[in-house]
N, C-alpha and C positions, 0 to 999 in steps of 0.2 A: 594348469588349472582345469579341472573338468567343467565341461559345457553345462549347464543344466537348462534344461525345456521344461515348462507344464506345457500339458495338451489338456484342453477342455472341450468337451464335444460329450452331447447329451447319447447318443450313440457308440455303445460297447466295442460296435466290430470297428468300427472307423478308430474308436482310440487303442484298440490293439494289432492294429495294422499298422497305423501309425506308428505305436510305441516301438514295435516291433524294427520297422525301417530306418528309424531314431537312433535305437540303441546299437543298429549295426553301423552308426554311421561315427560312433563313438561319443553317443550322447546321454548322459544322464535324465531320462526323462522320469517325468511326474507324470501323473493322469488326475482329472476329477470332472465328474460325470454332473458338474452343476457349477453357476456362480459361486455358492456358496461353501461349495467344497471347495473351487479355487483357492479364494480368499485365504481361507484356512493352510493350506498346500503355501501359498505364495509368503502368509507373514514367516513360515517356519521354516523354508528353503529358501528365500530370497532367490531364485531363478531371475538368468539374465534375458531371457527368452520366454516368453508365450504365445502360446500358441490356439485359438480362441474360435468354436462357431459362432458366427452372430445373431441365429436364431436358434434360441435353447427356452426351456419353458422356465419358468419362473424368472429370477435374472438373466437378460439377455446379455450378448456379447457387448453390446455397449454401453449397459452400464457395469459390466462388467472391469471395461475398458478405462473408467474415467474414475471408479475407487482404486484401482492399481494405479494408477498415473498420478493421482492425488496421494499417495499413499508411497510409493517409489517413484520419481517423474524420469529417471535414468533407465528400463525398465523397456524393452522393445517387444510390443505385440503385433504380431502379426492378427491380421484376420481373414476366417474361413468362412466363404458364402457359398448360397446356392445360386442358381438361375434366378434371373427377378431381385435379386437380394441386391442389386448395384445401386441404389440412392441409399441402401443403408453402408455400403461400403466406402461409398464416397464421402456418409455423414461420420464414418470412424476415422478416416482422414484427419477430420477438420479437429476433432480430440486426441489429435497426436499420433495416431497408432500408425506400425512403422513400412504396413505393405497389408494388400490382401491377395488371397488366392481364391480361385476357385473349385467347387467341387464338378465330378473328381477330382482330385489331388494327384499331380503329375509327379512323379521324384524331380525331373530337372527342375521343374518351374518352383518346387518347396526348396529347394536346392540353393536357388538364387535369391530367392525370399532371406532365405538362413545366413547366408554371405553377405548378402546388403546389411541384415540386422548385426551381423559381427563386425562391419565394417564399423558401421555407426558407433557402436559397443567402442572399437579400439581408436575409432578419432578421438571420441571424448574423451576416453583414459590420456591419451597424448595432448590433449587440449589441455585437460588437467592436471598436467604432468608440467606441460610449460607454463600455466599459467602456475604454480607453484614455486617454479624454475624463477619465472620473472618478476614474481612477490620478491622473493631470497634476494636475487639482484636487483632487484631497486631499492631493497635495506641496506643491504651491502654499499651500494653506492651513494645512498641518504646516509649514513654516516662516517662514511668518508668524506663527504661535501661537509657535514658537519664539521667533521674534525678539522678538514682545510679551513674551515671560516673560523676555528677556535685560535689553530695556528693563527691565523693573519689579524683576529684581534687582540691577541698577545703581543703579536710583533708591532702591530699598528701602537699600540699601549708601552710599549717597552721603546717605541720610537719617538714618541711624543714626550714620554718623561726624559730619554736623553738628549730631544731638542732644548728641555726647561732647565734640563741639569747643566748641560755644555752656559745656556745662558748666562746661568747665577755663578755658575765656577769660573770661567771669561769676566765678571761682573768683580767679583772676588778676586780674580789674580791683577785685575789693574786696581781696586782697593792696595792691596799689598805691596804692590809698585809704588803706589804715590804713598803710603807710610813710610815706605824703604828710604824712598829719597828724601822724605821730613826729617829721617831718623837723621839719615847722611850727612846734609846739609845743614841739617839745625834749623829748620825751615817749621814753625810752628803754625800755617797754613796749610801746608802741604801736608803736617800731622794729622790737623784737621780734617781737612778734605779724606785722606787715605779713613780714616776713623770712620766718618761718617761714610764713608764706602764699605767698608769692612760690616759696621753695625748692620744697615739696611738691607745689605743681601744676605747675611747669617739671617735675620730676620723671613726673606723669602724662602731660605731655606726650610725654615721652620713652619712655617706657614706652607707650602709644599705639602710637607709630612702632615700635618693635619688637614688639610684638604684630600689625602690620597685617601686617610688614614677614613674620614668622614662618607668620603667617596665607598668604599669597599665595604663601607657595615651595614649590614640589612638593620634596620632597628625601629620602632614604634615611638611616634611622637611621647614625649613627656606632658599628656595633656594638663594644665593649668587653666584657672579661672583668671584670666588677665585684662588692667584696661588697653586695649590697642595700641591708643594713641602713647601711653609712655613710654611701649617700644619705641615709637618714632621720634619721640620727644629726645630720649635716651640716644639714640643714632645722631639724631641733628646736632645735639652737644659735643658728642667726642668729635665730627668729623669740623664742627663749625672754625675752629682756629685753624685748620691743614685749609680751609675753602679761602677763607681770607687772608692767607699768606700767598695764597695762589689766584687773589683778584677775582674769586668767583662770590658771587650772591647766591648766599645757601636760605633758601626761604623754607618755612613750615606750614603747610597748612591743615589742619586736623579738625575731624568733624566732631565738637563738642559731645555733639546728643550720639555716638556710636554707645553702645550697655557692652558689659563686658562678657569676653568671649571666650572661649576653652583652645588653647591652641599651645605651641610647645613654645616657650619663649625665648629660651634660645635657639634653638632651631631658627625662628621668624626672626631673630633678632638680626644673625647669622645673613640671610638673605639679605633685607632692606641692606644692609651695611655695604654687603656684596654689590647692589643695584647703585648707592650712591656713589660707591667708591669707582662704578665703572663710567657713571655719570660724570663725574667730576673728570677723569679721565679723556671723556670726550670731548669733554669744554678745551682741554690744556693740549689737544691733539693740533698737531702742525698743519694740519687740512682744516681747522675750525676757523670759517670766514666772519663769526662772530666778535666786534670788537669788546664784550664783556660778556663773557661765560654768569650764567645763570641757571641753577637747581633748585627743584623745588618736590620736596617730599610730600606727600598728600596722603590721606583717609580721607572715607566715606564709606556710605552704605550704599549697597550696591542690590538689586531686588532680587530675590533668591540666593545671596551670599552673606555669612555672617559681618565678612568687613573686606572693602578694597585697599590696598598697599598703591600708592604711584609714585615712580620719581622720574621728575620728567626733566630734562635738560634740551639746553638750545646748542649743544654743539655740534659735531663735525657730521653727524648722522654714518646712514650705514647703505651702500649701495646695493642691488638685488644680491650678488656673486655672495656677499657678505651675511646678506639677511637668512641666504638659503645654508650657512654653514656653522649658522653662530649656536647652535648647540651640540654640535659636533665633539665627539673629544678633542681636546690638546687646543680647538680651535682657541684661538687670540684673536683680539683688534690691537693687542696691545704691542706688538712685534715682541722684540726680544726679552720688553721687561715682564710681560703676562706669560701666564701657565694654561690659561682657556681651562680649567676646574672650578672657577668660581661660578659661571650659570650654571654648569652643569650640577655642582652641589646644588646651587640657588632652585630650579627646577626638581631636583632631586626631594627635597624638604618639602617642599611645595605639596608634590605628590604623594608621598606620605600624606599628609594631613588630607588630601581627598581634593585639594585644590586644582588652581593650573595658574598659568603664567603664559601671558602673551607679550607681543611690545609691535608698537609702530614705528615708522623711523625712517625721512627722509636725508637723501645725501645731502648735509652742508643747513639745513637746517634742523635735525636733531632728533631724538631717541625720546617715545613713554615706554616704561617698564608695567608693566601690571602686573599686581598679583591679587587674586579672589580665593578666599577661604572659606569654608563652609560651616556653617552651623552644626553644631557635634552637642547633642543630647546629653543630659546625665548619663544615661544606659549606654554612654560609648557611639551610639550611631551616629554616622552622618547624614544630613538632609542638608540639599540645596533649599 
């Protein structure tokens, strides 16, 4: 690549002595015999070098100095003083420029001026060559990290479902065992029992598949004009005969005066059901020091949310280790009979609609579940 210099210097003989010394040195040079004609020189050649007196009439070398550096800031000027001219040499300095000389002009000393400014010239090209280099490899290796952590939530996901499959198929092949032997025997309990094993994990299976299925859909609530409470009303019915075969007190309590509210209702419905059924759960868990399990589904209005969801139970609670993992995928309290998709749907739906979900929950004395939803406009928006 050819060198290119301007030389400005308001003096003829100096810039063709110059030039002259330049171009045997194998350099492309310019000349301009004013600021103004630099400028000119400098946007149409881009020169890597200039080369500048700092007292010229009209534009001087220093302002000279500070429209080229505003204008290319990569751009190495030197500057040429006379005697006496050193506070203004020193004040070119401080505006970047990259060496001065003095006059006369020595060839060695323009010499080393020339070398330091190329030196400068080729760190930065290498500066910017690696830092170029180290953009590319840190892509390179930001999606590689990527693609490892896609790998490992695949696998983490694909290990979670055959912990819930190994479950229900184990669940299922002793169903089938104890059919086997009703059939064998003639044993019409052992029918029973096999039967009623067989139905309720074909059941989770199914249930499975719609939770994965629910899991995986991006989709936009079905908003609905709905009263709250007969979602809950509706939940506390289906679940109340499963509560009282299993000795628990399924209570209701619902805030009369909530108006009604826009939200998806099956989706909402979906959750609450999800939240009793883990409630009820807790109550019936082998660690609940409660001698009678008790749930209780709640509304209310809550200040800045359209309507609050609670179901609060007195059973087995949740210790920290537990608290910090319970929406994790795959996570269970429930060992082998849960899948750990039901909060995560529960929380999923939630968020859709613009809400959240929180819960408190002491070990041995029990779980609140919350969920706050938000007020959603005719026009689609939501406001807390």
């Amino acid at each position: 690549m050819t060198k290119k210099i301007l030389l400005v210097d308001d003096e003829e003989g100096i810039r063709k002595v110059l030039a002259i010394s330049l171009r045997d040195k194998g350099y492309e040079v310019f000349t301009a015999e004013s600021g103004d004609k630099a400028l000119q020189i400098f946007d149409r050649h881009e020169p890597s070098i200039v080369l500048t007196d700092i007292k010229m009439p009209g534009m001087d070398g220093i302002e000279l100095l500070q429209k080229m550096k505003s204008s290319r800031p990569e751009t190495e000027v030197i500057m040429v003083t006379g005697h006496g001219e050193m506070e203004l040499a020193i004040q070119s300095l401080k505006f970047d420029a990259t060496d001065f000389i003095t006059k006369p002009i020595r060839d060695e000393i323009l010499e080393i001026a020339l070398k330091r400014a190329f030196e400068r010239i080729t760190m930065r090209k290498q500066l910017r060559a690696y830092t170029e280099n180290l953009e590319t490899l840190v892509k390179e290796k930001t999606e590689q990290l990527l693609e490892a952590e896609r790998f490992a939530a695949v696998g983490q996901t694909i290990s979670g479902l055959a912990h819930a499959i190994k479950n229900i198929a184990g669940a299922l092949t002793g169903g089938s065992f104890v059919l086997e032997k009703g059939i064998e025997l003639g044993d019409e309990k052992y029918l029973h029992e096999g039967w009623e094993m067989l139905r309720s994990n074909v059941a989770r299976v199914k249930g499975l598949a719609l939770d994965l299925l629910n899991f995986s859909k991006e989709r936009e609530p079905d908003y609905q004009l709905c009263d709250p409470n007969e979602l809950l009303h509706h939940v506390w019915q289906l679940m109340g005969e499963t509560a009282r075969k299993n000795g628990i007190s399924l209570d209701l309590e619902a805030d009369k005066e909530l108006p009604m509210v826009w939200l998806d209702p099956d989706g909402i419905h979906r959750c609450i059901m999800n939240l009793l059924i883990n409630a009820m759960d807790a109550c019936l868990d082998m660690d609940c020091t409660q001698p009678h399990g008790r749930v209780v589904l709640r509304s209310r209005r809550k200040n800045g949310w359209a309507v609050q969801y609670e179901a609060v139970d007195n059973g087995c609670g949740m210790d920290d280790e537990t608290k910090a993992s319970l929406f994790n995928k795959f996570f269970s309290t429930k060992g082998s009979k849960g899948t750990g998709l039901g909060l995560m749907i529960t929380r999923k739906i939630v968020q859709e609609h613009g809400g959240e979900i929180t819960f408190t929950s002491e070990k041995g004395k029990g779980t609140t579940f919350i969920i706050r939803l938000p007020t959603k406009n005719l026009s689609g928006d939501l406001a807390k």
